[in-house]
KEKOL-199604 format. One record per residue (C-alpha): residue number from 1; residue in one letter; x, y negated, z. Coordinates in pm, whole numbers, always signed. Each point is the difference from the previous one (the first is absolute). Layout:
resi: NUM&resn: a&X: X&Y: Y&Z: Z .
...
***
This chain:
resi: 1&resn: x&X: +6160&Y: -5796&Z: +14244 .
resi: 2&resn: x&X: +100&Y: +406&Z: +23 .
resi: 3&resn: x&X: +337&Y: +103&Z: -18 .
resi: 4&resn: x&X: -57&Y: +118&Z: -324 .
resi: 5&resn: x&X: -108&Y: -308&Z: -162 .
resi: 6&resn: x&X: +263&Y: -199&Z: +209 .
resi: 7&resn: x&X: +284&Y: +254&Z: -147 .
resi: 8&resn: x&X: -140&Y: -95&Z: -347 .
resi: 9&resn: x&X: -25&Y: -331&Z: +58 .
resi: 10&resn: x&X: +353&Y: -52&Z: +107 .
resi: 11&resn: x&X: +127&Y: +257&Z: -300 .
resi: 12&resn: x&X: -204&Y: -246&Z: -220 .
resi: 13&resn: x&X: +233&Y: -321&Z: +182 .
resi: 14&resn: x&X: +330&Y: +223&Z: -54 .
resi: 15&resn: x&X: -40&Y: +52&Z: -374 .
resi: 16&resn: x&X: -113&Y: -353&Z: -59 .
resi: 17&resn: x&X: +301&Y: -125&Z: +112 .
resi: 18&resn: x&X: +193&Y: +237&Z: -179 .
resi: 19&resn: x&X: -116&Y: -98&Z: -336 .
resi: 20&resn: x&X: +28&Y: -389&Z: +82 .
resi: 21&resn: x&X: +382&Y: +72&Z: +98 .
resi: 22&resn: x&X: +50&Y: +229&Z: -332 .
resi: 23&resn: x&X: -149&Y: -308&Z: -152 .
resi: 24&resn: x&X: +216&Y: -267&Z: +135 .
resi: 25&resn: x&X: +359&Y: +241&Z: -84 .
resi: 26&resn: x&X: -119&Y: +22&Z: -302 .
resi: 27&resn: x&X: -73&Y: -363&Z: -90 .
resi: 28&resn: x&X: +370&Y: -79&Z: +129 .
resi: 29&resn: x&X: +158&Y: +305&Z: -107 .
resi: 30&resn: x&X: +108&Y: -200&Z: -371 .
resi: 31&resn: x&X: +103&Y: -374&Z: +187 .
resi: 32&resn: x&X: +234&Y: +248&Z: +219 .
resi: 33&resn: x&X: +140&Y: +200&Z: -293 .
resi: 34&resn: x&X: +31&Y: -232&Z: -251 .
resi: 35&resn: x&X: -227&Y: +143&Z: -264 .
resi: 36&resn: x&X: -190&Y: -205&Z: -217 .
resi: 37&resn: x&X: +128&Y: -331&Z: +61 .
resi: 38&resn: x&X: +216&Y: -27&Z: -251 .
resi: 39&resn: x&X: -219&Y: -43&Z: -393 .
resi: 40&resn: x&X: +157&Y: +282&Z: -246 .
resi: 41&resn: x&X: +214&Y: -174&Z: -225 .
resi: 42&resn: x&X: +396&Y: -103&Z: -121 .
resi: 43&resn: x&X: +89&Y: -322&Z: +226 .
resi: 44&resn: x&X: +327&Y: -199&Z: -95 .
resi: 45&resn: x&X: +149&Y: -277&Z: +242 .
resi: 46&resn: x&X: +329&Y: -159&Z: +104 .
resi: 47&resn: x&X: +170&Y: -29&Z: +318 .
resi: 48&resn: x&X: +109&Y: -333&Z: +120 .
resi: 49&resn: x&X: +288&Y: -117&Z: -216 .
resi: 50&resn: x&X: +342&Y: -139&Z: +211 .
resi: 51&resn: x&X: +339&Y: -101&Z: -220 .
resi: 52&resn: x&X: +67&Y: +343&Z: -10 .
resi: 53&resn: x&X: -305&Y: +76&Z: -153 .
resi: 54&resn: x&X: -305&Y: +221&Z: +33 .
resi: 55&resn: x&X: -187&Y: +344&Z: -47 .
resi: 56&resn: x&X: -290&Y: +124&Z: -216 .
resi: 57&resn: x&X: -255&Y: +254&Z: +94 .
resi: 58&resn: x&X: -245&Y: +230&Z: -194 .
resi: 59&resn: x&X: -272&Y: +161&Z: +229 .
resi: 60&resn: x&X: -236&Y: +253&Z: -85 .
resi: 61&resn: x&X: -296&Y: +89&Z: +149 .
resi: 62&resn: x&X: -242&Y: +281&Z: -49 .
resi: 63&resn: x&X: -319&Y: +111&Z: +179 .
resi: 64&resn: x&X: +139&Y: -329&Z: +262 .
resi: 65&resn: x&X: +334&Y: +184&Z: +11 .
resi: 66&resn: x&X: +333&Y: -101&Z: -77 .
resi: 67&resn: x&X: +151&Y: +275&Z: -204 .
resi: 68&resn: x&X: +310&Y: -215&Z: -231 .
resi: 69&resn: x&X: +210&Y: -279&Z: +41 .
resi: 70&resn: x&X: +212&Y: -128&Z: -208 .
resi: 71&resn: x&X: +301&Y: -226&Z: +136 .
resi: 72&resn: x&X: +197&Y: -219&Z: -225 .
resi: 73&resn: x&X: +264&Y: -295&Z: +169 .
resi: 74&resn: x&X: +129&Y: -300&Z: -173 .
resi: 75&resn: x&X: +338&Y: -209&Z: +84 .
resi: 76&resn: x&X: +50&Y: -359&Z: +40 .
resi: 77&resn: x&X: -1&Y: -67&Z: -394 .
resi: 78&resn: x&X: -371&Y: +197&Z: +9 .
resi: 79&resn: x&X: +195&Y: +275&Z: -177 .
resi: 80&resn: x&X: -135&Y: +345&Z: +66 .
resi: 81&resn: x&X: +237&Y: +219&Z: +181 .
resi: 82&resn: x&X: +58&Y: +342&Z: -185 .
resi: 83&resn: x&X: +230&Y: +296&Z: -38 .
resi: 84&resn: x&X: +300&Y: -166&Z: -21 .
resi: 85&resn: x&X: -49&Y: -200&Z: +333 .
resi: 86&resn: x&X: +298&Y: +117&Z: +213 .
resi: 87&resn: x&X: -110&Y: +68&Z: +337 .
resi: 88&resn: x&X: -104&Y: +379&Z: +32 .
resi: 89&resn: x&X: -242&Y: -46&Z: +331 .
resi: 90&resn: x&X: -187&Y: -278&Z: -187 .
resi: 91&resn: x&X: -76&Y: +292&Z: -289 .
resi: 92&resn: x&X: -94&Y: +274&Z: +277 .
resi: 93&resn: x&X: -233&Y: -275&Z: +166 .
resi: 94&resn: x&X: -174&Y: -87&Z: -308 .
resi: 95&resn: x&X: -55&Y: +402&Z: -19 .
resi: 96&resn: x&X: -156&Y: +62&Z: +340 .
resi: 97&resn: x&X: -144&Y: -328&Z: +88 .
resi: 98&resn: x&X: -320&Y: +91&Z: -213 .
resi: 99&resn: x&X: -13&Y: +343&Z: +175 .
resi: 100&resn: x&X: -39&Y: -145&Z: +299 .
resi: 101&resn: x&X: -252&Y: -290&Z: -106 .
resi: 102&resn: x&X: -216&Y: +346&Z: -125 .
resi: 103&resn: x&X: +42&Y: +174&Z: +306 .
resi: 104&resn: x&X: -57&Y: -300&Z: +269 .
resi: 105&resn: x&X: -306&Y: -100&Z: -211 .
resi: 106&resn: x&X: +97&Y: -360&Z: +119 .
resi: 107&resn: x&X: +295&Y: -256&Z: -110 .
resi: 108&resn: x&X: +131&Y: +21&Z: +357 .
resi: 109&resn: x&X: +252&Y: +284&Z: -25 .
resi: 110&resn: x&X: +370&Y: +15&Z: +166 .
resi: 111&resn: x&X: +283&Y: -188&Z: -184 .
resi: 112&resn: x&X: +231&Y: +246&Z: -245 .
resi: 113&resn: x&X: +402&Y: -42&Z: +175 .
resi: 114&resn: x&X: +206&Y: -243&Z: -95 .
resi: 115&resn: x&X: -276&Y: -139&Z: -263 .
resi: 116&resn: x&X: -201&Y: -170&Z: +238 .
resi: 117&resn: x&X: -81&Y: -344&Z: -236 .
resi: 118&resn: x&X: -78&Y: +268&Z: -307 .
resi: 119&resn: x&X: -255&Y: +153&Z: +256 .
resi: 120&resn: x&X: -131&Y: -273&Z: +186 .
resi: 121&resn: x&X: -80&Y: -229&Z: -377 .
resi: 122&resn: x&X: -144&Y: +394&Z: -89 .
resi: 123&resn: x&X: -252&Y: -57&Z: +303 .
resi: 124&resn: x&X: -127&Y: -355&Z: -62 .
resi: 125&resn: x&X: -40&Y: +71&Z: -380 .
resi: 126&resn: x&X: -165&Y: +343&Z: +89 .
resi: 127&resn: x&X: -171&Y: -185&Z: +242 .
resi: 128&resn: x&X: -166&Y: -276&Z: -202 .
resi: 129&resn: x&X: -110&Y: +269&Z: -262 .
resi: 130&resn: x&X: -164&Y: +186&Z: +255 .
resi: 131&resn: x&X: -187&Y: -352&Z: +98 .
resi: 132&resn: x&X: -104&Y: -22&Z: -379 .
resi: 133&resn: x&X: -140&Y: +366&Z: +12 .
resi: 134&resn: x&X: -200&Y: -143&Z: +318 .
resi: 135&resn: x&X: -168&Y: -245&Z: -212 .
resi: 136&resn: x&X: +266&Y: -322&Z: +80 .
resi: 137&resn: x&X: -54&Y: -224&Z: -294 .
resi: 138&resn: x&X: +135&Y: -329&Z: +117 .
resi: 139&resn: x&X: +407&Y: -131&Z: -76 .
resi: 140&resn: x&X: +208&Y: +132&Z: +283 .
resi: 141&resn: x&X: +189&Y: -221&Z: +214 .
resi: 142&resn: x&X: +393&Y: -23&Z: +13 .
resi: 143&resn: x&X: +307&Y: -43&Z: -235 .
resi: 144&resn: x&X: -4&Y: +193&Z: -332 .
resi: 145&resn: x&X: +236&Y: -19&Z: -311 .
resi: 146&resn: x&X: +10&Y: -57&Z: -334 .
resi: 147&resn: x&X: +209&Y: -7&Z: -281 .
resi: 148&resn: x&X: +31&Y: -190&Z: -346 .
resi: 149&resn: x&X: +93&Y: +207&Z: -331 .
resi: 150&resn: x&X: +351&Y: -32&Z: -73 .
resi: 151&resn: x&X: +79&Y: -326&Z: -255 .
resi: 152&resn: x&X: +185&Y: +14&Z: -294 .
resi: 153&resn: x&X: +328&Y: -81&Z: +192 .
resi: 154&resn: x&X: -64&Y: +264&Z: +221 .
resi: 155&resn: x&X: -134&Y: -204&Z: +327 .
resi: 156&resn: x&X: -220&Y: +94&Z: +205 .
resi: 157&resn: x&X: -256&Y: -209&Z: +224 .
resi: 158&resn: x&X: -65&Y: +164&Z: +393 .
resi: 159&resn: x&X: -241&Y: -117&Z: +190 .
resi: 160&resn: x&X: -178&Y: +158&Z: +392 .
resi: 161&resn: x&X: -310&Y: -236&Z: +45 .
resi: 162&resn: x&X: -144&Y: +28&Z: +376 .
resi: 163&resn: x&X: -370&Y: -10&Z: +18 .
resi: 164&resn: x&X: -215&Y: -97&Z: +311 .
resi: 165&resn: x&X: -402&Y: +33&Z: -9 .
resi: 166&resn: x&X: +80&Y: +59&Z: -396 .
resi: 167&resn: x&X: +173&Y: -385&Z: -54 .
resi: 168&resn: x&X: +350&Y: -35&Z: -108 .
resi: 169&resn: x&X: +221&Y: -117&Z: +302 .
resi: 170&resn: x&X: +351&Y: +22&Z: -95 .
resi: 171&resn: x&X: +168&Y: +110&Z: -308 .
resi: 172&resn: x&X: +339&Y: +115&Z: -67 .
resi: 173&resn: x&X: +228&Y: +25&Z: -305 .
resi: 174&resn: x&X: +268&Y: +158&Z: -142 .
resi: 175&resn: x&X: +146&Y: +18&Z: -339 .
resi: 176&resn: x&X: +237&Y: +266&Z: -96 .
resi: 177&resn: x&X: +223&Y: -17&Z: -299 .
resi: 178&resn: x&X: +59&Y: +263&Z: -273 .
resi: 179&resn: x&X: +303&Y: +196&Z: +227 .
resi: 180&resn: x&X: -309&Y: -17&Z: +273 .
resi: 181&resn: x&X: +193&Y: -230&Z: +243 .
resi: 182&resn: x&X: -201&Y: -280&Z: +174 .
resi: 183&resn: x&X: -29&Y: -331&Z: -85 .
resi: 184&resn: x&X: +89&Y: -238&Z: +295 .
resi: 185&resn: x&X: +60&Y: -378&Z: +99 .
resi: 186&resn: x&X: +370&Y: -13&Z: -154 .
resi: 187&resn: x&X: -163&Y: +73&Z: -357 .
resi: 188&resn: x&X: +122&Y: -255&Z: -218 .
resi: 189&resn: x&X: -297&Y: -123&Z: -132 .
resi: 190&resn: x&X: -164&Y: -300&Z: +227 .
resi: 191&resn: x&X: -377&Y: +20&Z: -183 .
resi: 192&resn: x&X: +20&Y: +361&Z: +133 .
resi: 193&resn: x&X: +62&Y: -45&Z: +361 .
resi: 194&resn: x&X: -245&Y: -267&Z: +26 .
resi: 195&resn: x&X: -251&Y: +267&Z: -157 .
resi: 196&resn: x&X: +85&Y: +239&Z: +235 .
resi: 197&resn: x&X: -79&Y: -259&Z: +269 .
resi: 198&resn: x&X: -320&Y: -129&Z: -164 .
resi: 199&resn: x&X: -179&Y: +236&Z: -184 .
resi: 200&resn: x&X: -57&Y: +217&Z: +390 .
resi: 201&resn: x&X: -210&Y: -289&Z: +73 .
resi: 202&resn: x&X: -200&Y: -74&Z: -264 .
resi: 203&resn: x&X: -150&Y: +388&Z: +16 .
resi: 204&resn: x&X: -89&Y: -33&Z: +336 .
resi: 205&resn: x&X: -156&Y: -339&Z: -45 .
resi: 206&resn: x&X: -155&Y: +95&Z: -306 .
resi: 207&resn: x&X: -134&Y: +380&Z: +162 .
resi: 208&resn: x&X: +94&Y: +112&Z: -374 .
resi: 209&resn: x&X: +265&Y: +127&Z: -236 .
resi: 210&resn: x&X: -172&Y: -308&Z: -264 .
resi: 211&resn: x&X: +225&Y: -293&Z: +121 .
resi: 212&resn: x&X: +246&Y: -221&Z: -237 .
resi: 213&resn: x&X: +335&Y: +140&Z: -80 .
resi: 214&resn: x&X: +276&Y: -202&Z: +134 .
resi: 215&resn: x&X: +221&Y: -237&Z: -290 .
resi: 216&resn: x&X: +289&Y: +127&Z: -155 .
resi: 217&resn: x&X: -40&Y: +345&Z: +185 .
resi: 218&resn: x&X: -286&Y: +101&Z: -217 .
resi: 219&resn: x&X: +100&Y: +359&Z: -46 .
resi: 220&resn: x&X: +27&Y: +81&Z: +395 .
resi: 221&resn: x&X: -310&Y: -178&Z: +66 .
resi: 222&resn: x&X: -173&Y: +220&Z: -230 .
resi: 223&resn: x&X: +178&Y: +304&Z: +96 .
resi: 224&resn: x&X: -127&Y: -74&Z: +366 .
resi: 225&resn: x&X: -353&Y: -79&Z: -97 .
resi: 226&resn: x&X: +5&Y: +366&Z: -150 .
resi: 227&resn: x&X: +128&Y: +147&Z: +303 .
resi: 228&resn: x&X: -188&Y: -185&Z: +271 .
resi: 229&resn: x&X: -293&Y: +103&Z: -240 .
resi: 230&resn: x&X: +69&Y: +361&Z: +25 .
resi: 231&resn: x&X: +66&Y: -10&Z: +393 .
resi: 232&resn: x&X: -418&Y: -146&Z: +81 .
resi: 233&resn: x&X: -79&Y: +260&Z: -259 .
resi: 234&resn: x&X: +148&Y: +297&Z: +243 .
resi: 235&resn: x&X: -140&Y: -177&Z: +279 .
resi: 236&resn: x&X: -319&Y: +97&Z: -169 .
resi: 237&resn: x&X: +41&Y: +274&Z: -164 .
***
């Protein structure tokens, strides 16, 4: 072989390999950015749920960007917080917590000061959204709440189911009365705080919100069926 054809030759070698590494940045160029692996779409989910309560995210995605979220947080009667919530760093978190989701691309941003459970329920319900938008379909795991509507005498049934591999593993309740003050073991009604006792059982024994309501505590039974209802339905939603 003459120099010539050798120079070729090795030219030839040089730009072949050029092309396969253009090739191979440009086939990982989206998994390292982040674009396209989100499906366009609005994506709703809930954080896990404690006695405090829990957080509510909207996510938006276009062209497999986020460009919106939407925050909304809920206290331990599942009442959304609002305007008149008094704690001024908890209204300038729910402000710039969604700038940051937008800007990180990602549910793993820094906490906001002194609102670090606002931010860190923002994340897992941002979070699970974003696991929607990546084509999650099944129930997620962990404890969720729900809520009952509000009876005639003004109660209210609470209730933060836990779910493992998507079964019912423990349940717990609460009933609030009309001033929105817990219910508890001194309540002077015995058929009551043996329903409280009971009824946690027969949901997780049953895997379902459809069990019997407990005699003589009829109305709280059903008030919890509605609310342990509504917390599998956030699990899936």
């Amino acid at each position: 072989m003459n120099i010539k054809k050798m120079l070729k030759f090795k030219f030839l070698l040089l730009a072949a390999g050029l092309v396969a590494i253009l090739l191979i940045i440009g086939c990982e160029a989206p998994e390292e950015n982040g674009a396209a692996q989100y499906e366009d779409g609005s994506y709703t989910a809930v954080s896990e749920a404690d006695e405090r309560g829990y957080a509510e995210a909207e996510v938006t995605i276009t062209d497999g960007e986020i460009i919106e979220v939407s925050l909304k947080e809920y206290d331990e009667l599942g009442m959304q917080k609002g305007e008149d919530y008094d704690y001024d760093v908890w209204h300038e978190a729910m402000e710039e917590l969604p700038e940051r989701f937008v800007e990180a691309h990602s549910a793993d941003i820094d906490a906001y000061t002194d609102a670090t459970s606002t931010s860190e329920r923002s994340m897992d319900a941002v979070d699970k959204a974003l696991q929607r938008a990546e084509g999650y379909t099944e129930t997620f795991d962990g404890t969720f709440m729900g809520t009952s509507d509000v009876g005639e005498q003004g109660n209210l049934g609470v209730a933060l189911v836990t779910l493992q591999n998507g079964e019912i593993t423990e349940v717990d309740l609460r009933e609030a009365d009309e001033e929105g003050e817990f219910k508890d073991e001194d309540y002077d009604h015995e058929p009551w705080v043996e329903a409280a006792e009971e009824m946690p059982e027969r949901f997780v024994e049953a895997d379902s919100a459809d069990v019997d309501v407990y005699t003589e505590a009829t109305s709280s039974s059903e008030k919890w069926k509605e609310a342990v209802e509504r917390a599998m339905e956030k699990a899936a939603q």
